[in-house]
Structure formats: C-alpha cells, structure tokens
C-alpha positions as CSV (number, residue, x, y, z in Angstrom):
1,X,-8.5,24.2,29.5
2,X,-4.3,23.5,29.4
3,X,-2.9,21.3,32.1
4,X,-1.3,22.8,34.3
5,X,1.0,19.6,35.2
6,X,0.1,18.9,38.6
7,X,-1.3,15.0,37.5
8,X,0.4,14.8,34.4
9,X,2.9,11.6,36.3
10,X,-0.3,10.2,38.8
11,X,1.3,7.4,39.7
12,X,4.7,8.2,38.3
13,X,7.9,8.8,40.0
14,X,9.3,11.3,38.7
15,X,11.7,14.3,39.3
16,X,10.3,17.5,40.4
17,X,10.7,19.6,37.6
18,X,9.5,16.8,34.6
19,X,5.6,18.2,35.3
20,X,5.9,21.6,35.0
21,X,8.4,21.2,32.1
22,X,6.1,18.9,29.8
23,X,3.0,21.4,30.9
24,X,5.8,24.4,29.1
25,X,6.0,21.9,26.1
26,X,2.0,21.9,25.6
27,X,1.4,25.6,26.7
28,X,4.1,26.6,24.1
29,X,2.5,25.1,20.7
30,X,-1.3,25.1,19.9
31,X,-2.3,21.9,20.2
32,X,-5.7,20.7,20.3
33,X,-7.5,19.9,23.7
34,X,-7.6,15.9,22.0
35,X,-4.0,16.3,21.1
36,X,-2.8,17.7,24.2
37,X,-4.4,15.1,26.0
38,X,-2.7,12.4,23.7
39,X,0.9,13.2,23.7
40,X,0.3,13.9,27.7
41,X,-0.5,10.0,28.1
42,X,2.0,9.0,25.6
43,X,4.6,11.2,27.6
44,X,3.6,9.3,30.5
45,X,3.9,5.8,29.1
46,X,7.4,6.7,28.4
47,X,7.8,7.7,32.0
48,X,6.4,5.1,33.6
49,X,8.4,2.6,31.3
50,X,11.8,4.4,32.3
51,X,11.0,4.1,36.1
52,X,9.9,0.5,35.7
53,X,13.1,-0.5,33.5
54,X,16.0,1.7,35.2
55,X,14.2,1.7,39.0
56,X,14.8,5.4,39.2
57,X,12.7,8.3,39.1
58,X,12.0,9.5,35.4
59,X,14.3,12.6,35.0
60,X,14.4,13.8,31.9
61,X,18.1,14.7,31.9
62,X,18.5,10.9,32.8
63,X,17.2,9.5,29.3
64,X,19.6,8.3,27.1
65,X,19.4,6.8,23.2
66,X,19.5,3.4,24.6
67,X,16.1,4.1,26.6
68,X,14.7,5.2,23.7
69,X,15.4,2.2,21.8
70,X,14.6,-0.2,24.6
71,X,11.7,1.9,24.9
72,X,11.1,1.2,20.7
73,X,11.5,-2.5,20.8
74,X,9.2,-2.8,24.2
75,X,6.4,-1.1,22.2
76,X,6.9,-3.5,19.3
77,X,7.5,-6.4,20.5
78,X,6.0,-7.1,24.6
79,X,3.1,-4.5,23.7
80,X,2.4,-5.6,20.1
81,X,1.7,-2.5,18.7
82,X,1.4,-1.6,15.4
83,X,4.5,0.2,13.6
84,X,2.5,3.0,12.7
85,X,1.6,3.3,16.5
86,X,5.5,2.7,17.4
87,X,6.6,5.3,15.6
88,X,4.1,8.0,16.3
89,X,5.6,7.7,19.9
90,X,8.8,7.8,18.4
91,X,8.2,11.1,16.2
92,X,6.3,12.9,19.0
93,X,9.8,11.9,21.7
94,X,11.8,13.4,19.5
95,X,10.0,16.7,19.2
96,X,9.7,16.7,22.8
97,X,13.3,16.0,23.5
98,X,14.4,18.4,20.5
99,X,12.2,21.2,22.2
100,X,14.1,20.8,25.1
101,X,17.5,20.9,23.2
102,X,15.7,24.6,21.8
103,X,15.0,25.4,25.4
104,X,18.6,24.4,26.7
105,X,16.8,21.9,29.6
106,X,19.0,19.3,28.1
107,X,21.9,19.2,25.7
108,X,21.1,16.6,23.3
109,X,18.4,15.0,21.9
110,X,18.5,11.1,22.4
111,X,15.6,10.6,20.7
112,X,17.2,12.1,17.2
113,X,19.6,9.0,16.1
114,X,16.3,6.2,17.1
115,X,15.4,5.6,13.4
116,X,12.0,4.6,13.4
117,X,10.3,0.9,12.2
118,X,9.8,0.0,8.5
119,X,7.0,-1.0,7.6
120,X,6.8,-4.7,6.8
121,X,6.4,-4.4,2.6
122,X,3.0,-6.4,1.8
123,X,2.3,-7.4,-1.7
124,X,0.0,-5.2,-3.7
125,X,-3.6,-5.9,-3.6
126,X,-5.3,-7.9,-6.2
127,X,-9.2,-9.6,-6.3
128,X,-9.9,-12.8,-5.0
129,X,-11.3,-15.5,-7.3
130,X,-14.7,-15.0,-6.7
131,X,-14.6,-11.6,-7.3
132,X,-12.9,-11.7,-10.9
133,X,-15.5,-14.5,-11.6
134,X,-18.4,-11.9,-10.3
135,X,-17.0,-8.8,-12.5
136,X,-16.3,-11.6,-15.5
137,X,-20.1,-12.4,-15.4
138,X,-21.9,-9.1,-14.9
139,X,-19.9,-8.3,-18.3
140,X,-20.7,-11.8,-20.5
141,X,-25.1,-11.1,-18.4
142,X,-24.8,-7.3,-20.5
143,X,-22.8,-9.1,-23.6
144,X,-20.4,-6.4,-23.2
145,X,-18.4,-7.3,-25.8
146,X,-15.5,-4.2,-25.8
147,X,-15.6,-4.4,-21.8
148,X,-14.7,-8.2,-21.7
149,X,-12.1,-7.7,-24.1
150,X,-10.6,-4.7,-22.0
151,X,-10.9,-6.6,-18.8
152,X,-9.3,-9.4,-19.8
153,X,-6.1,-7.9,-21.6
154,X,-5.6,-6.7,-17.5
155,X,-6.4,-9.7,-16.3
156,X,-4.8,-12.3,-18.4
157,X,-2.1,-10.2,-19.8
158,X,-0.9,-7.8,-17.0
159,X,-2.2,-4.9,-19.5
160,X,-1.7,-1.6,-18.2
161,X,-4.2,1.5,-19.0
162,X,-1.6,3.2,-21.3
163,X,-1.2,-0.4,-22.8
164,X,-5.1,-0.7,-24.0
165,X,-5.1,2.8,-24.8
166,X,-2.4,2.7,-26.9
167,X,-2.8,-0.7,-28.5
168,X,-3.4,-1.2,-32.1
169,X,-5.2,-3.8,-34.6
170,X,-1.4,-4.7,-36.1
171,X,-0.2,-5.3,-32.5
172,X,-2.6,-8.3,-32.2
173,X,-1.7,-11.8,-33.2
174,X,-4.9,-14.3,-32.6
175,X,-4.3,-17.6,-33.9
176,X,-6.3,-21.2,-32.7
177,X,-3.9,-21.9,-30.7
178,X,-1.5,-19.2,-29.9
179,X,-1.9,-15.6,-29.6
180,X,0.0,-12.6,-28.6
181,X,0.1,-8.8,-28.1
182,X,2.5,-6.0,-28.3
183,X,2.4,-3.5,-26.2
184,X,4.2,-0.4,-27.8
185,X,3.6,2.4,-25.1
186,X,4.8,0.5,-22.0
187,X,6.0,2.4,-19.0
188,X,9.7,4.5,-19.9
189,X,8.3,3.5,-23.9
190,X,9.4,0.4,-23.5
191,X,8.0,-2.4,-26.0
192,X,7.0,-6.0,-24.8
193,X,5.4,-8.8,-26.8
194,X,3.2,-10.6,-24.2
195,X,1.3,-14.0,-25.0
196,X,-2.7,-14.0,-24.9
197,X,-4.1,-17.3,-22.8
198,X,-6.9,-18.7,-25.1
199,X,-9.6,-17.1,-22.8
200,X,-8.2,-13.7,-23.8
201,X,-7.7,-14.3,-27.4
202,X,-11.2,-15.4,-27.5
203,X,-12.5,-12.5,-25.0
204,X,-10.3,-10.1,-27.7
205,X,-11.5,-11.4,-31.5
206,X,-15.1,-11.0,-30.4
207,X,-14.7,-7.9,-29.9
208,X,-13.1,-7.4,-33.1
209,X,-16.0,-9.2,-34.9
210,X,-18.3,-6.3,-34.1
211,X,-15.8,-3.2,-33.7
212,X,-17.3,-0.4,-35.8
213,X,-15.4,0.3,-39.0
214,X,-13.1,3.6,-37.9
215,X,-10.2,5.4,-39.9
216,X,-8.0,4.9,-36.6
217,X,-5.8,2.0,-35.8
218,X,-6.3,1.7,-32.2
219,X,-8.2,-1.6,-30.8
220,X,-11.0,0.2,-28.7
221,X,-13.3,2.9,-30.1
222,X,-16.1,4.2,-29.1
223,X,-18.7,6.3,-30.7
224,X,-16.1,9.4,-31.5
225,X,-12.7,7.2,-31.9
226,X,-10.4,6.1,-30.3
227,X,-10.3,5.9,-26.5
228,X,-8.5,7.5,-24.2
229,X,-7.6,6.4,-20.7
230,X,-10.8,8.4,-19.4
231,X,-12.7,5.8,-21.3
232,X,-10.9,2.8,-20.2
233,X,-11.3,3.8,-17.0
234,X,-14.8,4.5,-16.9
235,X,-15.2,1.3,-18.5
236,X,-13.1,-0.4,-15.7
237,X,-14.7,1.9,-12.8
238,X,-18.4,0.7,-14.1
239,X,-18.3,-2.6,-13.7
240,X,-16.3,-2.5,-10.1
241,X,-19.8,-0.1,-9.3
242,X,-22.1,-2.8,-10.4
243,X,-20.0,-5.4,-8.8
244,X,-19.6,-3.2,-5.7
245,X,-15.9,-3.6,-5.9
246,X,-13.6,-0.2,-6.0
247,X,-11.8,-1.5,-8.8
248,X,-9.6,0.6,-11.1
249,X,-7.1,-0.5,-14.1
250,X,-4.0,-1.1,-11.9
251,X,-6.0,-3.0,-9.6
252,X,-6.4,-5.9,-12.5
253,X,-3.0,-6.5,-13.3
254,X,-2.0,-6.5,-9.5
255,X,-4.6,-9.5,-9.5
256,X,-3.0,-10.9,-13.0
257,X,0.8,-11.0,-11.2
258,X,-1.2,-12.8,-7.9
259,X,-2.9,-15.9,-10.3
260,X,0.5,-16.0,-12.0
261,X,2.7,-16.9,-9.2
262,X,0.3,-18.9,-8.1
263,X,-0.1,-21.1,-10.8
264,X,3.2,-20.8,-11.8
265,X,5.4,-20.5,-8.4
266,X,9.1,-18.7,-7.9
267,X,8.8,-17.8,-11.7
268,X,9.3,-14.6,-11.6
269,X,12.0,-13.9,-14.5
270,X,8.6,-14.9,-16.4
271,X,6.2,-12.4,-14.8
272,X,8.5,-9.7,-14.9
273,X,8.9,-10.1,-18.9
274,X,5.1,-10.2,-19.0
275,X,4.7,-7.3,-16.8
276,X,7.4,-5.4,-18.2
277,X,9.6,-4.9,-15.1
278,X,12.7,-3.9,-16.2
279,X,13.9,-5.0,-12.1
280,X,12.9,-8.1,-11.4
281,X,13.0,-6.4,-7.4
282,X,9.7,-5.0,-8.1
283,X,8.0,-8.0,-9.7
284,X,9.6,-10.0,-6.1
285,X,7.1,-7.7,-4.5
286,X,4.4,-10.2,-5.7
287,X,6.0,-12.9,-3.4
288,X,5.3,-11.3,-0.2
289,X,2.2,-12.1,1.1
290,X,-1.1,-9.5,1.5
291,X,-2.3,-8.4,5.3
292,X,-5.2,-11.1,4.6
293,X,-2.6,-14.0,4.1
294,X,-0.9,-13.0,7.2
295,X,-3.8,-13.1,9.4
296,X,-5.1,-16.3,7.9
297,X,-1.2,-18.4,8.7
298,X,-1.1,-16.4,12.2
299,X,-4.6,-18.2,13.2
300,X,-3.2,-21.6,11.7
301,X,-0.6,-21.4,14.9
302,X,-1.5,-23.8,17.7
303,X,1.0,-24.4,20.7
C-alpha cells in the first residue's frame, strides 16, 4: 500500500504542502514497499534536523546548500555514522531535490554541489602470522614440494601470478648465501630482479631437486607442461580451502608488502622496487593501517 502522506512528518513541523509532495515523489517511481518506507524515514530525519537547527518549520523551498552540508557533517560527525550511510542520504536528497527541480516545486537543487564523503583509504588486506604459519605447515604435513615453492615466491618475494607463471629456470639465481629472481613478465612488461630470503631460496631449489625433466623452460610444470595461471591458482585456492582461509595469489603479496614494512619501517623506495611499483604512491598504500588496526588503537583510548 503507497503512503498517502498524512504521517509521513509525525512529530515534524512542517509546511503544509512538504507531505503530500514527498508522497508525489514515492507515487511517481516504483519503489519497493521496503524502499519506500526507507527513504520516507530518511526524508524525515532530514526534516526534523532542519526544524531543530534553523527553528522553523521544514519547508522545502527553505533548504539551502549550506543545510545540506550542515546536515552532511551532523550525520558524520555527532551521529557517527558510517560514510557509506552518509552518503546514501546524500545520494537519495539529491534525487529528491533534483525531482523537484523536474517538477518545477523549487528552482534549484541544493543538494547537487554537496560532494559526498571519501572513503578513508585502508591498506590492502594481507594474513596475519598465524595464518601464513597455518597454510606454510598444511604444505611442508603433504611435502608439497612445487606448492611451497609457489607460496613462498608470493610470500617472500612479492611474486605476482603472471610472475610464477611466467618465470623461468635461467631467471633463478640460488646461491648459499644469496639468491635472486627475475621476474620478466611483470605488470606493463616491466622486468625486476628481486632478492630471494634464504627461506625462499631453500623453499625454491627443493622444488627444483625433483621437478620432472620437461622440454619447456618455465619453473612450474605439471603433468602436461608448463602452468598456466589456472594452475597456480588452483594451487593457491587449495591450500586457503584446507586452511579455511579465502586466499587467492594477490592476497599473498598483499601480506608480503605488510611483513616488509614491518620489519623494515618507512622503507618504501625498497618495497616498491621489490614489488615493482613504478609509483611509489601505490606502494604508500601499505602504510595506512587495515579496518582491524583501527579498531584495535580506537579501544587503546582511555580519557
């Protein structure tokens, strides 16, 4: 059943034609009964805002930009909602206001210049310690050989998937004490020479100790040749299934950048040559900290 307007503003002062002119707005597009009811009580959270704040009936020839951007930063900031929330309010006041621009109720729409909130950039996910140390030992329990050296590439060397795919035998340098490996298909085929930690290089020749003799170059084979990023996925995705983790390639070197920075702070001329950032803006994304780490330094506040 459609409103019809009457209680729309319970409570509300308002002018006498705001009820029967937000009733028009929901009669005129199909909306959902849920949705309708929605964008009624957002409608009237604006209204009841504007009466509190000005001390004047809510007429909606009466709203100006400036209400809507009080009415922005209220929502934000004394409410606390999230900026998703904000800005659905934001989105659906501006096709209210702009339908009655259409409808020539009003002559301008001062919800149209309110940009809306950016989202706060977080960094990009990555596994926590005990859960690279979980996936590292369901690998060495199966003595997974080819997995562990895959893993680890993306783990210790910031591998991408197009990196393992298209690495080679005469792009890998494995010494005692050093090691290295070039990757030759990088994003934009760019080539970057990364070093190998010792856990890697070690993860990485055993794998080459029992790789099956195969006319192709490329470091991973399987039973047909070479494989293809459907196979080093599938190899990835296995292990995040037995771990219970929904893991995927990109997932790993996310958590490589994380451990870097960490063990090696503000260095991030050094990540970005490992990673192959070619603007060391998007390696500074690594800085910022996850949703997790926000919540865990908000509860460390004490007044």
């Amino acid at each position: 059943m459609k409103n019809s307007g009457v209680n729309l503003f319970d409570g509300v002062p308002v002018g006498k034609d705001e009820p029967s002119l937000v009733s028009a707005f929901l009669d005129q597009h199909d909306f959902a009964e849920g949705t309708r009811r929605l964008i009624g009580l957002d409608i009237k959270q604006f209204a009841r805002w504007f009466a509190e704040a000005n001390r004047e009936k809510f007429v909606i020839g009466r709203v100006t930009m400036r209400d809507v951007l009080d009415y922005r930063d209220h929502l934000r900031r004394e409410k606390g909602q999230a900026v998703a929330t904000v800005n659905r309010s934001l989105v659906l006041l501006r096709r209210f206001f702009g339908w009655l621009v259409e409808e020539e109720h009003i002559a301008a729409n001062p919800a149209k210049g309110v940009k809306q909130l950016k989202r706060q950039p977080l960094a990009p996910k990555g596994l926590d310690r005990s859960q690279v140390r979980k996936l590292l030992r369901e690998v060495e329990l199966r003595q997974d050989l080819r997995a562990n050296a895959v893993l680890s590439l993306m783990l210790y060397a910031g591998a991408r998937i197009s990196d393992v795919v298209g690495l080679e035998l005469h792009d890998l340098e494995l010494n005692e004490r050093s090691g290295s490996a070039t990757f030759r298909q990088g994003k934009g085929n760019k080539q970057r020479t990364v070093p190998l930690p010792l856990p890697c290089r070690k993860a990485v020749q055993a794998y080459l100790e029992v790789r099956p003799p195969m006319k192709t170059e490329r470091v991973f084979v399987g039973e047909r040749g070479a494989l293809g990023e459907r196979g080093i996925r599938a190899i990835v995705e296995k292990y995040g299934t037995i771990c219970g983790i929904d893991l995927h390639p990109h997932l790993l070197r996310h958590t490589m950048a994380h451990r870097f920075l960490e063990d090696n702070p503000g260095d991030l001329v050094s990540l970005a040559q490992i990673l192959g950032h070619s603007n060391i803006n998007t390696t500074a994304l690594y800085c910022q900290r996850t949703q997790g780490q926000l919540g865990e330094a908000s509860e460390r506040m004490n007044y």
